[in-house]
ROLOZA-245357 format. One record per residue (C-alpha): residue in three letters; chain; y, z negated, x negated. Coordinates in nm, 2 decimals. Last residue first. Layout:
// residues N
+--------+--------+--------+--------+--------+
: residu : chaine :      Y :      Z :      X :
+--------+--------+--------+--------+--------+
:    Ala :      A :      Y :      Z :      X :
...
+--------+--------+--------+--------+--------+
//
This chain:
// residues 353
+--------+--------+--------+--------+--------+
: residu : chaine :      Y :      Z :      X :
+--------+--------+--------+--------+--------+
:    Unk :      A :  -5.53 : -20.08 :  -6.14 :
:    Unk :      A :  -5.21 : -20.33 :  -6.13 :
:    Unk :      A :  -5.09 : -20.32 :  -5.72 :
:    Unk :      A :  -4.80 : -20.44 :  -5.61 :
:    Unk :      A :  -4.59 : -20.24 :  -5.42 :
:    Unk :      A :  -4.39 : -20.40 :  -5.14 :
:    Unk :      A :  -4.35 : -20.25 :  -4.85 :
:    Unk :      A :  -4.06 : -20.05 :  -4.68 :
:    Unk :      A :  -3.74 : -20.21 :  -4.57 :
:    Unk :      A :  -3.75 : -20.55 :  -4.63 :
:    Unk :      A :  -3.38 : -20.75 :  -4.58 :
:    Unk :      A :  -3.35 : -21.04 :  -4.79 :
:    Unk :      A :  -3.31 : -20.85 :  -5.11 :
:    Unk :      A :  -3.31 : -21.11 :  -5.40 :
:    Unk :      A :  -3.20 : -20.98 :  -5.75 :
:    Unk :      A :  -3.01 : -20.68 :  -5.57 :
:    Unk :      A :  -3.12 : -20.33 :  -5.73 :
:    Unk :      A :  -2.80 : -20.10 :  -5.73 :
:    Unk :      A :  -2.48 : -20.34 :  -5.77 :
:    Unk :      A :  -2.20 : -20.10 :  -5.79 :
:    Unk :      A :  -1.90 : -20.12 :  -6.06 :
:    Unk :      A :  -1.65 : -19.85 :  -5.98 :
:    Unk :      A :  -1.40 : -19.80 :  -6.21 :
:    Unk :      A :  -1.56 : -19.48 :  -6.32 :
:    Unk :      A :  -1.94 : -19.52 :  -6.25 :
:    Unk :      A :  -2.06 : -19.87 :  -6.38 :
:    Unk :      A :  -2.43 : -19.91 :  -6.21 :
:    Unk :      A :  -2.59 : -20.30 :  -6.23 :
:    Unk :      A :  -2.93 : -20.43 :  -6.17 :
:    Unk :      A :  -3.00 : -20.78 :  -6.10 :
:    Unk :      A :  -2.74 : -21.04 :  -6.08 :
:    Unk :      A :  -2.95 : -21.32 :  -6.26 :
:    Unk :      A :  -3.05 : -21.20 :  -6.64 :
:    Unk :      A :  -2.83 : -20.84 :  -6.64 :
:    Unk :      A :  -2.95 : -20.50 :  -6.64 :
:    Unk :      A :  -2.69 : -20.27 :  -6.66 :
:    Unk :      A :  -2.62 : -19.89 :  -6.61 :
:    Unk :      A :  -2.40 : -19.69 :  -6.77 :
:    Unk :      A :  -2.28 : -19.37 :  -6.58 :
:    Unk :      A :  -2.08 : -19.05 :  -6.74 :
:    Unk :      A :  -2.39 : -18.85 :  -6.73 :
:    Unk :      A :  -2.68 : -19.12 :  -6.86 :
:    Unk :      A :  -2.59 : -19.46 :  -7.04 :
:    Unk :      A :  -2.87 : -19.73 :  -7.10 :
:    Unk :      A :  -2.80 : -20.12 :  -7.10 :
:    Unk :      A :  -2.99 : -20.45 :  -7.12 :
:    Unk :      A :  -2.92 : -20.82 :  -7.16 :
:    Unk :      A :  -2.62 : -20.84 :  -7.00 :
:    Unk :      A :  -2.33 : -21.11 :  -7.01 :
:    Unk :      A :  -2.03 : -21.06 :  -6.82 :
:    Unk :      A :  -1.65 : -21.11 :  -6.96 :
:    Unk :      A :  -1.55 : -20.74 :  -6.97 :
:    Unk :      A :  -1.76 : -20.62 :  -6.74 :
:    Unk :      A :  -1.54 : -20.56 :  -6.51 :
:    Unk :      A :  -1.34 : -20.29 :  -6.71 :
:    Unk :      A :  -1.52 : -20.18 :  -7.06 :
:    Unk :      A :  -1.30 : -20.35 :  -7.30 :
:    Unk :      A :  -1.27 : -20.07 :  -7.58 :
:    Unk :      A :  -1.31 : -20.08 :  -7.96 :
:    Unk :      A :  -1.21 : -19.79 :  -8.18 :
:    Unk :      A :  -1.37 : -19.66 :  -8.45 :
:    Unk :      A :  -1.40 : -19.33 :  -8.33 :
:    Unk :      A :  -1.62 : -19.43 :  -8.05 :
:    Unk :      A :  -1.72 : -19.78 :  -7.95 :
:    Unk :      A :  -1.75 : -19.91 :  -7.60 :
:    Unk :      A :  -1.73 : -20.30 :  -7.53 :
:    Unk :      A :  -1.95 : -20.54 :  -7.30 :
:    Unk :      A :  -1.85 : -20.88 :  -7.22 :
:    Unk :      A :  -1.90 : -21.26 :  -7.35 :
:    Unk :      A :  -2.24 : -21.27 :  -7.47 :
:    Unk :      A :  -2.22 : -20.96 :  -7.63 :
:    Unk :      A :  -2.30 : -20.59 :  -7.53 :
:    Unk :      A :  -2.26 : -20.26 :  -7.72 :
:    Unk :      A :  -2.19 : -19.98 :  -7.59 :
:    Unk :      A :  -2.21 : -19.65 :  -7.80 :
:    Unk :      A :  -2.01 : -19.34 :  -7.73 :
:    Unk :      A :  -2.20 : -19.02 :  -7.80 :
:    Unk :      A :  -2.47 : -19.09 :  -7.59 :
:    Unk :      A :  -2.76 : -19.29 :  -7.56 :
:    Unk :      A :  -2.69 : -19.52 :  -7.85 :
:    Unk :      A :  -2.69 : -19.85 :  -7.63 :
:    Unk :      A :  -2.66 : -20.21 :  -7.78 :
:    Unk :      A :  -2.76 : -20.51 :  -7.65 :
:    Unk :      A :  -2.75 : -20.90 :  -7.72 :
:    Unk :      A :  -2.49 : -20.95 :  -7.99 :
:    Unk :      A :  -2.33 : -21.24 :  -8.10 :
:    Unk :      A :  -2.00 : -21.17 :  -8.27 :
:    Unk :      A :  -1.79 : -21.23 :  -7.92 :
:    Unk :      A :  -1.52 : -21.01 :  -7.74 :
:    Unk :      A :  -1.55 : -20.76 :  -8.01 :
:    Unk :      A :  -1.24 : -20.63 :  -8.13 :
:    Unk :      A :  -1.19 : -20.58 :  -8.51 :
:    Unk :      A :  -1.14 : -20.96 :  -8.58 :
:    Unk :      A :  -1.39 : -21.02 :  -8.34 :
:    Unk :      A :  -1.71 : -20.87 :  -8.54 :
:    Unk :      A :  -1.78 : -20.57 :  -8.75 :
:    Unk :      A :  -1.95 : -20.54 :  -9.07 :
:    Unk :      A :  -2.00 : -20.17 :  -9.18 :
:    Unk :      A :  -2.28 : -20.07 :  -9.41 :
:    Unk :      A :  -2.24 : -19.76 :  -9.61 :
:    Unk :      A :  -2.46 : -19.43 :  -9.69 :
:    Unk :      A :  -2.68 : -19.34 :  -9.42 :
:    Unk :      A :  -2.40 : -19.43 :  -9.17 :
:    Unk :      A :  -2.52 : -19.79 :  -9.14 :
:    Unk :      A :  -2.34 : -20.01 :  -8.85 :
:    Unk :      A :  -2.34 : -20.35 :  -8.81 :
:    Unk :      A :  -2.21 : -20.61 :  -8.54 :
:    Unk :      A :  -2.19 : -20.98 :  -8.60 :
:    Unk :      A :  -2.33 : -21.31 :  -8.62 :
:    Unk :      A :  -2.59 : -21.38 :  -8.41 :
:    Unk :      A :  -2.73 : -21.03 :  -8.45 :
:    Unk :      A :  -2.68 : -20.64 :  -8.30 :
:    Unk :      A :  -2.78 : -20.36 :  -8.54 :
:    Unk :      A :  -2.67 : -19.99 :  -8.47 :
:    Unk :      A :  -2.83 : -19.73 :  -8.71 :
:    Unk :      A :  -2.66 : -19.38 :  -8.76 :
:    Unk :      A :  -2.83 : -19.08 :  -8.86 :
:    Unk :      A :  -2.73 : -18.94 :  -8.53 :
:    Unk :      A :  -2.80 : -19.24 :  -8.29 :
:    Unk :      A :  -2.98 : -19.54 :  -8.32 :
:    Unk :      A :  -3.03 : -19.86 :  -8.16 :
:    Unk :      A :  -3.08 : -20.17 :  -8.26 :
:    Unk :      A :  -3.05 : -20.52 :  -8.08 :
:    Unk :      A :  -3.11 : -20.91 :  -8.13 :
:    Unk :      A :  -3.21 : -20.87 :  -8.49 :
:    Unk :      A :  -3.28 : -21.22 :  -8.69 :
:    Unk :      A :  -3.33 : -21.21 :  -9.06 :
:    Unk :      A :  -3.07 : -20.93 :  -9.09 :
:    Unk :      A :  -2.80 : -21.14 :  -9.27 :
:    Unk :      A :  -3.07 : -21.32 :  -9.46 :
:    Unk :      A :  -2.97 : -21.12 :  -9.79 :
:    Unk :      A :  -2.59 : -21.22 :  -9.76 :
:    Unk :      A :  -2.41 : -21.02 : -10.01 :
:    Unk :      A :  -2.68 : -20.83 : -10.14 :
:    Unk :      A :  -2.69 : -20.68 :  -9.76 :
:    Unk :      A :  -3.01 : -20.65 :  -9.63 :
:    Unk :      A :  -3.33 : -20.38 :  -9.59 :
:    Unk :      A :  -3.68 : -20.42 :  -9.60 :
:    Unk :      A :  -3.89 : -20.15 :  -9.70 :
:    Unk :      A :  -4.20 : -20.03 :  -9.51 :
:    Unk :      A :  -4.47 : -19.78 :  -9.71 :
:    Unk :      A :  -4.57 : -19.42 :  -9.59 :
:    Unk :      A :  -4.42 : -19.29 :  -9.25 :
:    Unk :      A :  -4.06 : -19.37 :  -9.40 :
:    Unk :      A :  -4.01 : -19.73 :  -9.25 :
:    Unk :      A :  -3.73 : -19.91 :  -9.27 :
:    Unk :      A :  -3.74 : -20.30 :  -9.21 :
:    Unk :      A :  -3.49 : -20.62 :  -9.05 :
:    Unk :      A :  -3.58 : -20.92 :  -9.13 :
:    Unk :      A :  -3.86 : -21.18 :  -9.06 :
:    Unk :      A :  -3.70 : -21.40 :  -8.83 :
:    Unk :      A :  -3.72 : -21.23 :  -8.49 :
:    Unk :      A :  -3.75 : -20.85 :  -8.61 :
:    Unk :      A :  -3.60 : -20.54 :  -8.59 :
:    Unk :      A :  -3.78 : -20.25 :  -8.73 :
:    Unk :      A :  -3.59 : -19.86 :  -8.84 :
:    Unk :      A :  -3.84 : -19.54 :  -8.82 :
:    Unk :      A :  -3.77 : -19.28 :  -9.08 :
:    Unk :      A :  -3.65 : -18.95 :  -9.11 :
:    Unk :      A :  -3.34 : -18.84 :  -8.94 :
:    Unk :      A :  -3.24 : -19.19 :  -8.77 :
:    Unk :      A :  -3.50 : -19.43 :  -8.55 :
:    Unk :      A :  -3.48 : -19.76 :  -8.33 :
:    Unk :      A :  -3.73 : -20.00 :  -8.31 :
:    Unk :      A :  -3.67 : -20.40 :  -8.12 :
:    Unk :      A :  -3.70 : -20.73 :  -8.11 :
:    Unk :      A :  -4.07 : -20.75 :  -8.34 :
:    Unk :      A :  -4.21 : -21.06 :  -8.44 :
:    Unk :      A :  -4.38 : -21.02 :  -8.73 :
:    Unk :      A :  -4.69 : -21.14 :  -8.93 :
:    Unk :      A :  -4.84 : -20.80 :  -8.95 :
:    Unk :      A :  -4.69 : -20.43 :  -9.04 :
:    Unk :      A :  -4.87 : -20.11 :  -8.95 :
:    Unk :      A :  -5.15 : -20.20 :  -8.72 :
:    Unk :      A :  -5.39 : -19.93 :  -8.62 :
:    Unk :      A :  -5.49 : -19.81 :  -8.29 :
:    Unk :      A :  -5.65 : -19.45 :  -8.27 :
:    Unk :      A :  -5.63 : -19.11 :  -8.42 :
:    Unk :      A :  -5.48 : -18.93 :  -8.08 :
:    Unk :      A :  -5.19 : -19.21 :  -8.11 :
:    Unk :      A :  -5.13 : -19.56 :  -8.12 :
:    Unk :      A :  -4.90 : -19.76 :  -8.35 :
:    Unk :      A :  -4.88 : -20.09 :  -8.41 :
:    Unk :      A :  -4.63 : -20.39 :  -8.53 :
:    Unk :      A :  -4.68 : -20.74 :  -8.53 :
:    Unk :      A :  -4.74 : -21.08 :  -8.40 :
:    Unk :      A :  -4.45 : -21.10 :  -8.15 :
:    Unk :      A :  -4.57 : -20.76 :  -8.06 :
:    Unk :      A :  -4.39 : -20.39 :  -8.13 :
:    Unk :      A :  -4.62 : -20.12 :  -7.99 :
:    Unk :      A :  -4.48 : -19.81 :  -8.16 :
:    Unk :      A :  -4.65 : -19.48 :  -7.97 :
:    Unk :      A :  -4.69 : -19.22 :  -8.18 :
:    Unk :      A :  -4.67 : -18.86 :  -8.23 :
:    Unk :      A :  -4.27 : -18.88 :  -8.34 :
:    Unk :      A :  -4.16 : -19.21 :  -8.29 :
:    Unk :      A :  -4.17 : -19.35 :  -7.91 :
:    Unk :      A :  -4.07 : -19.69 :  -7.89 :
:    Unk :      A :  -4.22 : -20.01 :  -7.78 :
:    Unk :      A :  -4.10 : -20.36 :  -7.77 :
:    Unk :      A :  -4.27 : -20.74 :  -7.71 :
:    Unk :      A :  -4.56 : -20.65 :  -7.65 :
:    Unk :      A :  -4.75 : -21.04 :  -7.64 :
:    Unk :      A :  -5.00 : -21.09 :  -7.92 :
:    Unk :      A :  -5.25 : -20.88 :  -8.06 :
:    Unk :      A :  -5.31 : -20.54 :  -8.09 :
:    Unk :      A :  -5.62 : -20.28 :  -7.99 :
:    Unk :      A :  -5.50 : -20.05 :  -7.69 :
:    Unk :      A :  -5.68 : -19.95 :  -7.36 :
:    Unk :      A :  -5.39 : -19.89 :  -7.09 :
:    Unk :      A :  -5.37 : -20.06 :  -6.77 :
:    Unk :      A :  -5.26 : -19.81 :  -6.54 :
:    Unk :      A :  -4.94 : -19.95 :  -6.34 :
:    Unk :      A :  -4.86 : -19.89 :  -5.99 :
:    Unk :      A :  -4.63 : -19.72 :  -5.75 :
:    Unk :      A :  -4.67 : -19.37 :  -5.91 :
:    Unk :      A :  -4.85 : -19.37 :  -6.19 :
:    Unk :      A :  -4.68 : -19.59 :  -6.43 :
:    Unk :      A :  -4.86 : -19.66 :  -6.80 :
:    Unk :      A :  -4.96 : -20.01 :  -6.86 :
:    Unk :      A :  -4.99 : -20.26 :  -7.20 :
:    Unk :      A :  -5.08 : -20.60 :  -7.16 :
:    Unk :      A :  -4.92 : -20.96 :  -7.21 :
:    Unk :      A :  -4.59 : -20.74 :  -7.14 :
:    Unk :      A :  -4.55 : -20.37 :  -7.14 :
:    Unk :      A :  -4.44 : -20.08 :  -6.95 :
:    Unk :      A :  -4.49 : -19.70 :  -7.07 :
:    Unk :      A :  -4.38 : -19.41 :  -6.91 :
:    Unk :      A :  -4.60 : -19.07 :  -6.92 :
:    Unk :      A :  -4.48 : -18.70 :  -7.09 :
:    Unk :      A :  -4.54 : -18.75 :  -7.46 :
:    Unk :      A :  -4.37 : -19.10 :  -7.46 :
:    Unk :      A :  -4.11 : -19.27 :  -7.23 :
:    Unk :      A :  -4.02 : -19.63 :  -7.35 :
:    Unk :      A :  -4.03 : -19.99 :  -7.14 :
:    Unk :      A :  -4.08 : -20.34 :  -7.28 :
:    Unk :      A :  -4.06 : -20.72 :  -7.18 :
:    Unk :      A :  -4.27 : -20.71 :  -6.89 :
:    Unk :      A :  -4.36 : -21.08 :  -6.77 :
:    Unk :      A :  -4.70 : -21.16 :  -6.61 :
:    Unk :      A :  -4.85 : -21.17 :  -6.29 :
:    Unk :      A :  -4.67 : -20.83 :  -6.15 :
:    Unk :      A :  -4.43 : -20.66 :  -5.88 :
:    Unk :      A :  -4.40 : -20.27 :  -5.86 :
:    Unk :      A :  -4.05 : -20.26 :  -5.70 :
:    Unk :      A :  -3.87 : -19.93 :  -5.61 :
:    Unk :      A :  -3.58 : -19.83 :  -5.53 :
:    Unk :      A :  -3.41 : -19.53 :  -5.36 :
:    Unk :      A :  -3.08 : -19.38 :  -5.44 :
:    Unk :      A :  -3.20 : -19.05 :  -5.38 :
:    Unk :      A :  -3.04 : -18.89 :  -5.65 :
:    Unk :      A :  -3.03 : -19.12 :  -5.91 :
:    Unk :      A :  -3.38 : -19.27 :  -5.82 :
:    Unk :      A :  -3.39 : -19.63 :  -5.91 :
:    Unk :      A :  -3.72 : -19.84 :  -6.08 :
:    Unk :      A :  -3.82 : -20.17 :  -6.11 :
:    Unk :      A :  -4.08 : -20.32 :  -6.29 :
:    Unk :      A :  -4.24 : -20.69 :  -6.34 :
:    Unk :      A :  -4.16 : -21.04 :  -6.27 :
:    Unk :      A :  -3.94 : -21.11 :  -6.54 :
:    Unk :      A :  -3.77 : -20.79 :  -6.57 :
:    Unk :      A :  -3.85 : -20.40 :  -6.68 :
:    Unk :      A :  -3.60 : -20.18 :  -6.58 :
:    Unk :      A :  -3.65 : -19.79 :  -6.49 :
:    Unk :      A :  -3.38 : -19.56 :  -6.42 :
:    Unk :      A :  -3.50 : -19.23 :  -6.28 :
:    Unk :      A :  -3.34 : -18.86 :  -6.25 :
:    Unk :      A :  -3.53 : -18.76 :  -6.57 :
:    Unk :      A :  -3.66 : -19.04 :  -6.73 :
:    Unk :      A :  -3.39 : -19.34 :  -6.78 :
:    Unk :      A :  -3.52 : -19.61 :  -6.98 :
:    Unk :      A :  -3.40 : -19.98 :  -6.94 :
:    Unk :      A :  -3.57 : -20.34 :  -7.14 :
:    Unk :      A :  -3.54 : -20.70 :  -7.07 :
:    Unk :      A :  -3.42 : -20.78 :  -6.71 :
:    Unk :      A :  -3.45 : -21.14 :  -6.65 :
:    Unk :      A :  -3.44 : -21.14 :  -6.27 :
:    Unk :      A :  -3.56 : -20.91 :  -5.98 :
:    Unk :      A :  -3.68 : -21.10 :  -5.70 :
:    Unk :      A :  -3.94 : -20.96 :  -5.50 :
:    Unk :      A :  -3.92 : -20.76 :  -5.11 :
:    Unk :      A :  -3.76 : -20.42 :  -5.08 :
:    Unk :      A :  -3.47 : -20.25 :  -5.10 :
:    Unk :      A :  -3.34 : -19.94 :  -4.91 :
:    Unk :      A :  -3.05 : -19.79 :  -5.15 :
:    Unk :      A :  -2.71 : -19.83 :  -5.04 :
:    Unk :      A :  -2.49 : -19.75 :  -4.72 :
:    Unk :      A :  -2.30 : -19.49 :  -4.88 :
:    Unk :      A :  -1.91 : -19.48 :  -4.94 :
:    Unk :      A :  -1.93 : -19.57 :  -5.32 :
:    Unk :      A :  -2.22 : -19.30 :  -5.37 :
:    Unk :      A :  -2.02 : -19.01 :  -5.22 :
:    Unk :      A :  -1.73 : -19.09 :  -5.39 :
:    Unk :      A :  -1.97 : -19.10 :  -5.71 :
:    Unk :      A :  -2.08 : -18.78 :  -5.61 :
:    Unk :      A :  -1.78 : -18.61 :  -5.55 :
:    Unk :      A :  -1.61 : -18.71 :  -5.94 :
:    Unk :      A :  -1.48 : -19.05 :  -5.92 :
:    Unk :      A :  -1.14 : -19.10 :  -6.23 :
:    Unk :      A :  -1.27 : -19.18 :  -6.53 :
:    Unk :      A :  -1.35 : -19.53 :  -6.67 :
:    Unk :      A :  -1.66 : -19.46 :  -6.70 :
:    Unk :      A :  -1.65 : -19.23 :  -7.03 :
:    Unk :      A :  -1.29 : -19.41 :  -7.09 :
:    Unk :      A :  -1.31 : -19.46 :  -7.42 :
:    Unk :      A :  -1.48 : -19.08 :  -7.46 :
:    Unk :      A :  -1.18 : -18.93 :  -7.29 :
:    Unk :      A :  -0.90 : -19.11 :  -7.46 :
:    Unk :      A :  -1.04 : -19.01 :  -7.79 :
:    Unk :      A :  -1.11 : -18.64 :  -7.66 :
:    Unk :      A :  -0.76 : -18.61 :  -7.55 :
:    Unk :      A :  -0.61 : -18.78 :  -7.86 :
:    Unk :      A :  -0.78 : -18.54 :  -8.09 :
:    Unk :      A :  -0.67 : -18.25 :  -7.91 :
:    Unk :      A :  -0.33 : -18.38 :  -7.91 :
:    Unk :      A :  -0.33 : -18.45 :  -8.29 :
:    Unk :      A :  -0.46 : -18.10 :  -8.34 :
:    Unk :      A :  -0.21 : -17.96 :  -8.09 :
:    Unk :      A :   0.10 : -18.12 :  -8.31 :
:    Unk :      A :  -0.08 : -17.98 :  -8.66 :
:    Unk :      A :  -0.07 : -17.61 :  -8.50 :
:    Unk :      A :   0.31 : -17.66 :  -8.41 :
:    Unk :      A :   0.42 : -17.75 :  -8.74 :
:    Unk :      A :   0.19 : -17.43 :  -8.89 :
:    Unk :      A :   0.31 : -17.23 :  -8.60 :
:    Unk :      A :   0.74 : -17.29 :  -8.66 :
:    Unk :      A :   0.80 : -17.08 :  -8.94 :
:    Unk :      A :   0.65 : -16.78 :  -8.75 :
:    Unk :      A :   0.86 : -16.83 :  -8.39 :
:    Unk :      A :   0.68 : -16.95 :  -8.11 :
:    Unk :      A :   0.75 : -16.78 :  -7.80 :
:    Unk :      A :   0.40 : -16.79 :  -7.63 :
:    Unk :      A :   0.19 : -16.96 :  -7.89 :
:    Unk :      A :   0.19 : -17.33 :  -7.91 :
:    Unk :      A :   0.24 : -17.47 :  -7.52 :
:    Unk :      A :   0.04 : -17.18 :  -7.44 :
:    Unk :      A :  -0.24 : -17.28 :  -7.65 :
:    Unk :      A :  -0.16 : -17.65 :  -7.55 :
:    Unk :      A :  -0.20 : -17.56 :  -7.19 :
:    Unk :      A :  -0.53 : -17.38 :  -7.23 :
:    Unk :      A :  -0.67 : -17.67 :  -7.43 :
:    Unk :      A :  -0.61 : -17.92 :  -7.17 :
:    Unk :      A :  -0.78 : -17.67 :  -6.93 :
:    Unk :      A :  -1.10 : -17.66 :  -7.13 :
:    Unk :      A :  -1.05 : -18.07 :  -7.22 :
:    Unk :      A :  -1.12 : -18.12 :  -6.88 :
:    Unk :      A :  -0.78 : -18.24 :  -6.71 :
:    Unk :      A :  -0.80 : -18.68 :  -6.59 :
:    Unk :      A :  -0.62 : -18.79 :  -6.27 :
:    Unk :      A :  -0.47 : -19.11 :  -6.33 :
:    Unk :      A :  -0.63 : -19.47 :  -6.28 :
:    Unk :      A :  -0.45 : -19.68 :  -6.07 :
:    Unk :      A :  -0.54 : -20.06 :  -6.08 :
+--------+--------+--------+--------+--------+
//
């Protein structure tokens, strides 16, 4: 497929001021004015859907043409959870962490007993969790001391605190301790708007909390809508949910109920990304952007299944159950972290402090 050659907006604009000014007569601005509007807003929609469908810029040419990252020994399967830190993407997976240096293309593979489910960046250190909680120095993990119970099953960073999401509740840890803010849950996921902290959880609802008392939140026309969160995100006031059923939106004001009738290649949702100002959300049967209402097939991976995504400078990575680590750059989709690596070059890192 041919993909053309995309202006910057700067240069678009240029044109259409020329286009609009030089030799327009009086009665004819106003008419004029509307037309560049409606161009203007067509540029910027047709740049945002195709946010990696754009045409390579030098370092992605460079990237496509290079021999790939040196990878080391460990399989890297069941990704759960993406952060990108400065220039590095790091993926917690079945059998520990992985991480992937933008510009040097390296990887790295800090390989552990038990499953991390969990990664979020907090007051300057990244956090992995699992049956324990760990900070990453280096090539290993810090065990962390922290009072909760259960499995971490998500964390966020919220304000001062760390949110340690378990399957048995929620906590938060900070410079006044470990206490536990909401018990008997399973928390899937935290995402936050202007003010207050959002909760997913696996069959307890979906909550809001405003630093003082949690509320839960559903739709009076279905009140166990939000029983069961796959995904949130948020972004700008908004709040992203991903279930079962469908795809919601809250703008602070209004729900919005979206499913396959208005695009998505499947109503059950397994991840959502906020990072930018187009939001990808992923389903069981392919991943779509969202901006301005519109839905968009993101090419090759329309039909996949992933179970993680984050978005950073006109690149969305993907973590997937089976196929390992994924980079979509333009039309370009690159596999960055194999699942199985037969060929070992450097040594393995596995040490847990």
């Amino acid at each position: 497929m041919t993909y053309p050659r995309l202006f910057t907006l700067t240069t678009i604009m240029a044109l259409l001021a020329m286009f609009v000014f030089v030799g327009c007569s009086a009665d004819e601005t106003e008419r004029k004015s509307s037309l560049v509007d409606q161009i203007v807003d067509s540029v910027s929609g047709a740049l945002a859907e195709n946010i990696v469908e754009a045409t390579f810029t030098s370092e992605t040419a460079t990237e496509e043409s290079s021999e790939g990252p040196p990878f080391t020994d460990g399989e890297v399967t069941g990704i759960t959870d993406m952060a990108i830190v400065a220039s590095t993407v790091y993926a917690v997976h079945d059998g520990g962490l992985v991480t992937y240096n933008l510009n040097s293309k390296d990887v790295q593979r800090i390989e552990t007993t038990d499953r991390l489910n969990a990664v979020a960046y907090h007051e300057g250190k990244v956090f992995v969790g699992g049956d324990n909680l760990y900070t990453v120095v280096g090539d290993q993990l810090e065990p962390v001391e922290a009072n909760f119970i259960g499995d971490i099953t998500a964390l966020f960073s919220f304000q001062y605190r760390l949110m340690i999401g378990t399957e048995a509740g929620l906590y938060e840890s900070s410079i006044f301790g470990d206490h536990i803010l909401l018990d008997d849950v399973s928390v899937t996921g935290m995402a936050a708007d202007r003010e207050g902290l959002w909760v997913g959880t696996d069959g307890q609802g979906l909550y809001r909390w405003d630093g003082d008392e949690f509320k839960k939140r559903y739709l009076m026309r279905d009140t166990a809508i939000f029983d069961r969160v796959n995904s949130l995100a948020g972004k700008n006031g908004h709040i992203y949910v991903g279930t079962d059923d469908a795809f919601y939106e809250f703008d602070g004001g209004k729900w919005r109920t979206v499913t396959t009738d208005d695009g998505l290649p499947s109503n059950k949702i397994v991840a959502i990304d906020a990072s930018t100002w187009v939001v990808y959300i992923g389903t069981d049967a392919g991943v779509v952007s969202y901006h301005k209402n519109e839905f968009k097939p993101v090419n090759k991976l329309d039909n996949m299944r992933v179970t993680a995504m984050r978005s950073r400078a006109h690149r969305l990575f993907v973590g997937t159950d089976c196929d390992g680590l994924l980079m979509k750059s333009g039309p370009m989709l690159k596999t960055v972290v194999d699942p199985v690596d037969e060929k070992v070059e450097g040594e393995l890192a596995t040490s847990i402090q």
